[in-house]
C-alpha positions as a printed NumPy array, in Angstrom:
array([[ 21.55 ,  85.574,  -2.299],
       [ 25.347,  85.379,  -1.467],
       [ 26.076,  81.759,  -2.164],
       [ 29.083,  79.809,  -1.481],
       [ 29.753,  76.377,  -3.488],
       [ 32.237,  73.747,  -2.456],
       [ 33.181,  71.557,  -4.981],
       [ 34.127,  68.297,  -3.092],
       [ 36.249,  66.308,  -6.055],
       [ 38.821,  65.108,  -3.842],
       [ 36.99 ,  65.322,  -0.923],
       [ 36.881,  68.301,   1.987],
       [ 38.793,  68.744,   5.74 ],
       [ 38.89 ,  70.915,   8.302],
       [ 41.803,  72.882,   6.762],
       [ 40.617,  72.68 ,   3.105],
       [ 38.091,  74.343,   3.863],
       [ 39.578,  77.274,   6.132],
       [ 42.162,  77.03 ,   3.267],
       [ 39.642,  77.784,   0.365],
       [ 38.028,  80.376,   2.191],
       [ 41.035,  82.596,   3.53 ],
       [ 41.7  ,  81.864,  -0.894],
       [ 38.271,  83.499,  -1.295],
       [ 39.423,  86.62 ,   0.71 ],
       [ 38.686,  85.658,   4.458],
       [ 41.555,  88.048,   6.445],
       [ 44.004,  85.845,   7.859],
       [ 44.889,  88.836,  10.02 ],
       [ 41.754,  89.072,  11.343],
       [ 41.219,  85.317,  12.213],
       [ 44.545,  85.322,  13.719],
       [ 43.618,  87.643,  16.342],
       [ 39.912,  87.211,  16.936],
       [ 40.951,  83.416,  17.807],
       [ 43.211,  84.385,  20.185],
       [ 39.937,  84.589,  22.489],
       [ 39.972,  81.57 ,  22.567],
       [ 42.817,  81.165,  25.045],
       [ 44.486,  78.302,  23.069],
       [ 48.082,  77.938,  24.075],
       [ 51.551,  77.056,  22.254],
       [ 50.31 ,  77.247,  18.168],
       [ 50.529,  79.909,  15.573],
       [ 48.608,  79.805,  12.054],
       [ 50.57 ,  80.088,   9.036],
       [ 49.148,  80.267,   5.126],
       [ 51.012,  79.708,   1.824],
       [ 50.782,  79.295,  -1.493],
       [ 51.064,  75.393,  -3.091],
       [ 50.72 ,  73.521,  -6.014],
       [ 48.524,  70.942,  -5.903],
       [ 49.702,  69.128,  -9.581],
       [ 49.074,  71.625, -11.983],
       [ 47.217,  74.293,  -9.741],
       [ 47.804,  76.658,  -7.25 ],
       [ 45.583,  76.869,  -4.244],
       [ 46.118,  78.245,  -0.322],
       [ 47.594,  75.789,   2.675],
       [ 46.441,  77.078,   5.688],
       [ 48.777,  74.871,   8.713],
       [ 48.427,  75.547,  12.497],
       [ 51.606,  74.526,  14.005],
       [ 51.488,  73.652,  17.702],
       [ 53.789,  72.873,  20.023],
       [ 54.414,  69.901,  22.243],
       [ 52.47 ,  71.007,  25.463],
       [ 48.774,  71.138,  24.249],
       [ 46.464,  68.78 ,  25.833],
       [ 45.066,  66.286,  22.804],
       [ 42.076,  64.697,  24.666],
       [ 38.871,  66.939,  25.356],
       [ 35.141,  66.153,  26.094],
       [ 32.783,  67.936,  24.31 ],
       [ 31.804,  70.172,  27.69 ],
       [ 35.352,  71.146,  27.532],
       [ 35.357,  72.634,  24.043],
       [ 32.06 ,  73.821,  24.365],
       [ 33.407,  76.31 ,  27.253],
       [ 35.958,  76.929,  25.417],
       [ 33.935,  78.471,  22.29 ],
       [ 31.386,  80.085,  24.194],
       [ 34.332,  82.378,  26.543],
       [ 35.465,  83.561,  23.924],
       [ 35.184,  86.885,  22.676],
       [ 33.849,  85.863,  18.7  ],
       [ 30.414,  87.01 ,  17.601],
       [ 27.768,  85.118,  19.504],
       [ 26.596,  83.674,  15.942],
       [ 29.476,  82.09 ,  15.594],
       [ 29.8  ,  80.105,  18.843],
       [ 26.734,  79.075,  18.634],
       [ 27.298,  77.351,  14.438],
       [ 31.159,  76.003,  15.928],
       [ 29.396,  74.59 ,  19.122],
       [ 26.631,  72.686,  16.948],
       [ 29.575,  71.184,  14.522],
       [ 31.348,  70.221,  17.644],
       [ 27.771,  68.296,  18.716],
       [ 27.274,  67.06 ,  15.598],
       [ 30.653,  65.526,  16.251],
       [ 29.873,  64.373,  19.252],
       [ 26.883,  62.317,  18.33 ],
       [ 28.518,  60.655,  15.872],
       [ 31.435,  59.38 ,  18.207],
       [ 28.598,  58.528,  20.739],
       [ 26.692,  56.459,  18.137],
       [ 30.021,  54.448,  16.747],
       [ 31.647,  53.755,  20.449],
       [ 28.129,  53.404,  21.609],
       [ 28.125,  55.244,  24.866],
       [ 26.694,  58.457,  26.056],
       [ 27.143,  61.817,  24.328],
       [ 28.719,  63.136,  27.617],
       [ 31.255,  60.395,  27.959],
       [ 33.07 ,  61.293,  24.744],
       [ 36.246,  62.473,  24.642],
       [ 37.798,  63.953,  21.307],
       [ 41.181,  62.826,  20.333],
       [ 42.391,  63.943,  17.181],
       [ 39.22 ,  66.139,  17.41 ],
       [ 40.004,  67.737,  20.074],
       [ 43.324,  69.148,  19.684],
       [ 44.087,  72.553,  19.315],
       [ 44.93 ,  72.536,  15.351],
       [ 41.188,  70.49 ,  14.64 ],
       [ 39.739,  73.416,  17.315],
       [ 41.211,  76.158,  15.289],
       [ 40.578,  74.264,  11.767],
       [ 36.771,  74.332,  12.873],
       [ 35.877,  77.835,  14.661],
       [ 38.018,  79.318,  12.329],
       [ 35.923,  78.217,   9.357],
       [ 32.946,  79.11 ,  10.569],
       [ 34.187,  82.76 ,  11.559],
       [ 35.508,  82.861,   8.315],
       [ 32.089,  82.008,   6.548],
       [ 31.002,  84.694,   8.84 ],
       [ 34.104,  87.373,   7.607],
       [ 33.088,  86.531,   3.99 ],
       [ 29.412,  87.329,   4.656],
       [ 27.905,  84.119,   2.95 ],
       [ 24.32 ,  83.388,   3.368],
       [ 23.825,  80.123,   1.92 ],
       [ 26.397,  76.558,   1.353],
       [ 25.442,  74.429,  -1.097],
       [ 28.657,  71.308,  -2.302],
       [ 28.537,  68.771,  -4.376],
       [ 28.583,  65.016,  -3.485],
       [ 31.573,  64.343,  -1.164],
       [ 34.586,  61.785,  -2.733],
       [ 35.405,  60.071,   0.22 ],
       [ 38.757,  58.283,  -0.523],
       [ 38.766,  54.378,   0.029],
       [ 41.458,  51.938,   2.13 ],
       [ 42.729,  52.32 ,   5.667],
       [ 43.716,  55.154,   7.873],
       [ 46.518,  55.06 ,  10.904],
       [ 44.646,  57.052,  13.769],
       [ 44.361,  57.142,  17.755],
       [ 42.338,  53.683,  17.631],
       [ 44.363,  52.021,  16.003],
       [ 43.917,  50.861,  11.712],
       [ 40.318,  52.099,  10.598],
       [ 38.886,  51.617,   6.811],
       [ 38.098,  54.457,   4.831],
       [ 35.978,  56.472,   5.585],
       [ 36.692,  56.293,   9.387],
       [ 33.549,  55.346,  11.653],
       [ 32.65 ,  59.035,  12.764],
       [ 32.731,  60.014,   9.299],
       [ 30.674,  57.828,   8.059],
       [ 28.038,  58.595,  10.637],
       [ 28.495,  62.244,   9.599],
       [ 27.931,  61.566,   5.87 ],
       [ 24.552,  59.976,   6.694],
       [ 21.714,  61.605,   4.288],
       [ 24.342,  62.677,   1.958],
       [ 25.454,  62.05 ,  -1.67 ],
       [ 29.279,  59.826,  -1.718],
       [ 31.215,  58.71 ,  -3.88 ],
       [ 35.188,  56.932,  -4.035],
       [ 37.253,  57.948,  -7.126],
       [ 39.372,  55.114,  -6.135],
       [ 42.116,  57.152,  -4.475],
       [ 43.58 ,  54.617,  -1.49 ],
       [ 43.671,  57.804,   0.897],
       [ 41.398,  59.354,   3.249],
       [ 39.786,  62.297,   1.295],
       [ 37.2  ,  63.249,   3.555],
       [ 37.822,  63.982,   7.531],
       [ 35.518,  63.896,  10.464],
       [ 35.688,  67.835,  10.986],
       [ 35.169,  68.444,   7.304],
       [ 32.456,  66.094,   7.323],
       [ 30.574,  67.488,  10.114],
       [ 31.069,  71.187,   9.025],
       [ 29.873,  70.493,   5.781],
       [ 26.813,  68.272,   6.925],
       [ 26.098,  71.418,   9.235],
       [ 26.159,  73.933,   6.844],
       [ 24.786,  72.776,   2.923],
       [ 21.351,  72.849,   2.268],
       [ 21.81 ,  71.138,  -0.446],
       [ 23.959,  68.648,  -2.456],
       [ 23.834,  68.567,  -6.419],
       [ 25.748,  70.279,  -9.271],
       [ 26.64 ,  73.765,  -9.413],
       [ 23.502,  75.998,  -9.056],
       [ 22.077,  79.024, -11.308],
       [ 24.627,  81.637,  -9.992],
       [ 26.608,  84.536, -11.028],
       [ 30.022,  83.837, -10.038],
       [ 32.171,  86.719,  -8.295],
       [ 35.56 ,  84.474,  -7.055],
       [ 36.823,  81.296,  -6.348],
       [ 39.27 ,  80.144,  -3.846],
       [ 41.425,  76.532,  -3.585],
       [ 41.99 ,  75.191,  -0.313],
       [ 45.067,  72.697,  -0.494],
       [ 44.839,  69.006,   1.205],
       [ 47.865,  67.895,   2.854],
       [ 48.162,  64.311,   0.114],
       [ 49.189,  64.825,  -3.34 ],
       [ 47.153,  62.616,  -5.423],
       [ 48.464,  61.191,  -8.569],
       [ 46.393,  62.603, -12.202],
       [ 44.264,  65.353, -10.321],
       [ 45.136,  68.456,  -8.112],
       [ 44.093,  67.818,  -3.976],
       [ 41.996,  70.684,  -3.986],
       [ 38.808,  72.055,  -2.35 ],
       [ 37.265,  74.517,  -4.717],
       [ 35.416,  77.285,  -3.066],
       [ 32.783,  79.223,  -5.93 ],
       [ 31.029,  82.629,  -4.313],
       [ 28.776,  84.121,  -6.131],
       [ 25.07 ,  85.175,  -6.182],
       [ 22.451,  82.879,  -6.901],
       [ 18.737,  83.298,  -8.764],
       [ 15.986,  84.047,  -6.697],
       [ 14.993,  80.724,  -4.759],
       [ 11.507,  79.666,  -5.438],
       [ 11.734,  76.372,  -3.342],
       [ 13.606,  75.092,  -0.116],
       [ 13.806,  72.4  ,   2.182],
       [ 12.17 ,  72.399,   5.562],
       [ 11.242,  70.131,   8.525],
       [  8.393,  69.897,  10.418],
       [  9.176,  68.702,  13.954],
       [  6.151,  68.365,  16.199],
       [  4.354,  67.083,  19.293],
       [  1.455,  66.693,  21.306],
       [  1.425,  68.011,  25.088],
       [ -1.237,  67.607,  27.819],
       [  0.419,  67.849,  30.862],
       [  2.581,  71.07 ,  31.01 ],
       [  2.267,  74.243,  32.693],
       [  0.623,  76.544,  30.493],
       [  2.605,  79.646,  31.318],
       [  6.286,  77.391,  30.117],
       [  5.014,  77.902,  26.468],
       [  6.573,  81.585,  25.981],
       [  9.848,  80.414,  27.567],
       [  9.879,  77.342,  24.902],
       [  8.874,  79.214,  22.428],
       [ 12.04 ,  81.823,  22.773],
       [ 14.408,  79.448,  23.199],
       [ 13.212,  77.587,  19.44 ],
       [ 13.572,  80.938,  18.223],
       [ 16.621,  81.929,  19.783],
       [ 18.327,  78.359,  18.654],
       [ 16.866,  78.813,  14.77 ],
       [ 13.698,  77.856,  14.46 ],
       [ 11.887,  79.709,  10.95 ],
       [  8.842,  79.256,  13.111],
       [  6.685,  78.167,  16.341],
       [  3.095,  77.705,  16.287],
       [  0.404,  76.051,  18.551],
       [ -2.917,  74.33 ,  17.562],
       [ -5.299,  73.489,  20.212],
       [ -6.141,  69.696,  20.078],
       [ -8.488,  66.888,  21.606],
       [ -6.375,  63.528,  23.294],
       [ -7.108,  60.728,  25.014],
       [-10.336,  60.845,  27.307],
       [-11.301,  64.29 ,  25.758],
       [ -8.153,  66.231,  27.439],
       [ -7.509,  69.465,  26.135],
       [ -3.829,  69.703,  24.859],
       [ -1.768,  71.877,  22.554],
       [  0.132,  70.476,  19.509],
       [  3.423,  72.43 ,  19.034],
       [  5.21 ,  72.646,  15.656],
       [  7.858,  74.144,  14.764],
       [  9.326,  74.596,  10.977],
       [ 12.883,  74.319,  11.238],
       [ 15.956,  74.52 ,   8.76 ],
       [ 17.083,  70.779,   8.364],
       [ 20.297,  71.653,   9.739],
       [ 18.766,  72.254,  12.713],
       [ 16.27 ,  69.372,  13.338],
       [ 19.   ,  67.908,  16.345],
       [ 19.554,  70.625,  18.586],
       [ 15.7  ,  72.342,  18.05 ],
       [ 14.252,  68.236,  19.009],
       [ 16.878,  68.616,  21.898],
       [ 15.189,  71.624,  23.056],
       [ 11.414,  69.861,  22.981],
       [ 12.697,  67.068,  24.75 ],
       [ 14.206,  69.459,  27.348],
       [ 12.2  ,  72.387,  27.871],
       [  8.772,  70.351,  27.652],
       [  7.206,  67.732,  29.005],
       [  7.072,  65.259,  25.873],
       [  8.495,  62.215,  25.631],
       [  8.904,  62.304,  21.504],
       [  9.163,  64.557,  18.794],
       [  7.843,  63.808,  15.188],
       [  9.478,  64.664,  11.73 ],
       [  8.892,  65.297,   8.306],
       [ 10.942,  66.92 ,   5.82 ],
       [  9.415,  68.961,   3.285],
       [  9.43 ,  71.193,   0.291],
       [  7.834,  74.889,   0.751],
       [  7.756,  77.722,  -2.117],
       [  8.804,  80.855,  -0.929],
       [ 10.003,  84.23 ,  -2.05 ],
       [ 13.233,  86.222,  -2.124],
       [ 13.702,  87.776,   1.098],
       [ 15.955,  90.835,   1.564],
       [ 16.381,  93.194,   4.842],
       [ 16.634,  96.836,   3.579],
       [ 17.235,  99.643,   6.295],
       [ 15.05 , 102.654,   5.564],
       [ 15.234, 106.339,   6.894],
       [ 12.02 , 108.01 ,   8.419],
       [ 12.122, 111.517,  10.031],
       [ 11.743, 109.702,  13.376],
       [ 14.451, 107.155,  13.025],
       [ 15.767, 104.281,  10.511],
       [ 13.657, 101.038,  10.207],
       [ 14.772,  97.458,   8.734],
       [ 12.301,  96.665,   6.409],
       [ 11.627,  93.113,   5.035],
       [ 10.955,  93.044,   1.426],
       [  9.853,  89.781,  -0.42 ],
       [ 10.955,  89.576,  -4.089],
       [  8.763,  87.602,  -6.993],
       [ 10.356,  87.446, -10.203],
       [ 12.29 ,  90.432,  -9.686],
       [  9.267,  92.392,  -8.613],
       [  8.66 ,  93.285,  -4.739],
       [  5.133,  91.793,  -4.031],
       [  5.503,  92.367,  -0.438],
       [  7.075,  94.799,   2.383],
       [  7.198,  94.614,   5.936],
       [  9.223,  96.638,   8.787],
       [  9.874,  95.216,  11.334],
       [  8.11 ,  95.468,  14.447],
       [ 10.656,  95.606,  17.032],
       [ 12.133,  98.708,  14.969],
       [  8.892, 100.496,  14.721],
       [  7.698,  99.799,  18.343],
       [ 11.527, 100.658,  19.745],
       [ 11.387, 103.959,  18.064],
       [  7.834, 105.044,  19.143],
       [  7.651, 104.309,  22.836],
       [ 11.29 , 106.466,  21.751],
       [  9.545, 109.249,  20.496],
       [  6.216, 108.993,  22.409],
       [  4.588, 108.167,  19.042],
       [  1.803, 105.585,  17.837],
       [  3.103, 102.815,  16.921],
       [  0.896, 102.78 ,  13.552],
       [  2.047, 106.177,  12.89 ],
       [  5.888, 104.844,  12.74 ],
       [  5.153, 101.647,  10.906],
       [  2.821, 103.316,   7.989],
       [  6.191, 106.132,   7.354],
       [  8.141, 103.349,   7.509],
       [  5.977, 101.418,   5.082],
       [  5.771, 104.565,   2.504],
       [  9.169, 105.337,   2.254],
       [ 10.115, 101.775,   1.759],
       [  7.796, 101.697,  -1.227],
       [  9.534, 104.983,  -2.403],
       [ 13.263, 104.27 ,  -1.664],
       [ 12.474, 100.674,  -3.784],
       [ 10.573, 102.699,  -6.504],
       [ 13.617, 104.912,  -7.21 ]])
């Protein structure tokens, strides 16, 4: 599995990040001109080379002029993001940092999500700083963000609100659930939109994992820190086969909905994330039938996929449980069958496939295609996976 590590020793930003990754190979080029969709005004995005004490790594800056606009609500970037022309995948990841972002400033000012309005946040080099790193994640074709505990600086820090300690508020609402640590440095290390990019994507927190390493990138902070290099270091590589992950369990119990909502709600978890939706018929109070939705969901995603129960359906609470599941190497290979090509799923034990599946949108696209059974595409399919893996 393509892996990407960040090494968090002196802390992670916004720009680090984009930094380490256009170090890792991300195109500048190509980020340059896909976020011109976003319709930004007056700013241009440079990248050089520094030296951060005694290593080199790469500062990526976006300059902007005098007449962009500093304060935003989260509707307003949201609608930003999602008219532009970037890869639906990637709105939708920059949008849920932005949230996550959002939730936090709600919590600390204590006032409704809706009512915030980003300052430093929201200005067009923090905008670029964020969608660009997610496209870039994207560019670099990563499929999994692990980091190690974040060093979080200590002492003050001069911002729109006036003096704040270190780490800021919003930060520290964003670090919630995750491994800190101050090496002492009187700076802020760690920002709000490195916090809640990093909190988005990393399943996981700990020392470098099993992986074969294939480059490594620097992004440079803007400080220079006395007896170690300001530097966000970016390790890509391929890791073992996972045997174990991290999941959560969000369910409910529902008695009083409309029956024929459940395949709406159901799309919509799917369409947002969810690994899976399931629903158990159930006994409640004074014997009424009811239906006891779960959902497994990546624990990145427990917020928005809870937002969408409390939405869609007519519960007034969602429970949650985080736990471990075993599961097997999963990798999509396309394979060629005289009536078409077919993605085949193919679950990997020990370096052995123990199981193969194509998929069934492929299989039933191509035979109402062809006028074919539908059992007659997915058993070719099947065979000539177990061939094409065999050689």
């Amino acid at each position: 599995m393509k892996t990407l590590y960040f090494d968090c020793y002196t802390g992670i930003s916004g720009d680090m990040i984009l930094g380490s990754l256009v170090d890792l190979g991300a195109d500048l080029k190509v980020l340059q001109e896909s976020l011109k969709s976003l319709g930004l005004k007056d700013y241009e995005i440079k990248s050089r080379r520094v030296k951060r004490g005694h290593l080199a790594g790469t500062k990526v800056e976006v300059k902007v002029g005098h007449s962009h606009h500093h304060h935003r609500g989260l509707a307003d970037i949201r609608a930003i993001i999602q008219k532009s022309k970037l890869p639906a995948v990637v709105k939708e990841k920059a949008v849920a940092v932005f949230e996550r972002l959002g939730r936090a400033e709600a919590r600390v000012h204590r006032i409704a999500l809706d009512k915030v309005h980003f300052h430093e946040v929201g200005a067009v080099d923090s905008i670029i700083d964020i969608v660009g790193g997610v496209y870039a994640l994207h560019l670099l074709e990563v499929e999994q963000v692990m980091a190690s505990p974040i060093n979080t600086g200590e002492g003050t820090v001069a911002c729109e609100h006036g003096i704040l300690p270190v780490p800021a508020p919003a930060t520290l609402e964003l670090l919630k659930g995750i491994p800190c640590f101050s090496s002492g440095v009187p700076k802020e290390l760690t920002t709000p939109t490195g916090a809640a990019m990093i909190g988005y994507f990393a399943e996981k927190f700990q020392g470098m994992p099993l992986m074969t390493i294939s480059k490594v990138g620097y992004g440079a902070g803007t400080h220079q820190i006395d007896d170690q290099p300001n530097l966000l270091r970016a390790v890509l590589g391929e890791t073992v086969a996972k045997s174990t992950d991290r999941v959560v369990l969000l369910e409910t119990n529902i008695d009083d909905m409309n029956p024929e909502f459940y395949d709406h709600v159901m799309d919509r978890l799917f369409e947002a994330g969810a690994l899976d939706v399931y629903f158990t018929p159930i006994s409640m109070k004074k014997n009424r039938p009811a239906v006891k939705l779960s959902v497994l969901s990546p624990p990145r995603k427990r917020d928005s996929l809870s937002k969408i129960l409390l939405a869609e359906t007519s519960t007034y609470g969602v429970r949650s449980c985080e736990m471990e599941r075993t599961v097997l190497e999963r990798k999509v290979e396309s394979v060629k069958t005289r009536l078409g090509t077919v993605k085949v799923k193919v679950g990997w034990l020990a370096g052995v496939p123990v199981h193969i599946s194509p998929e069934y949108e492929d299989c039933r696209r191509i035979a109402a295609k062809k006028k074919v059974p539908l059992r007659e595409v997915y058993e070719e399919a099947l065979r000539n996976a177990e061939e094409q893996l065999k050689g």
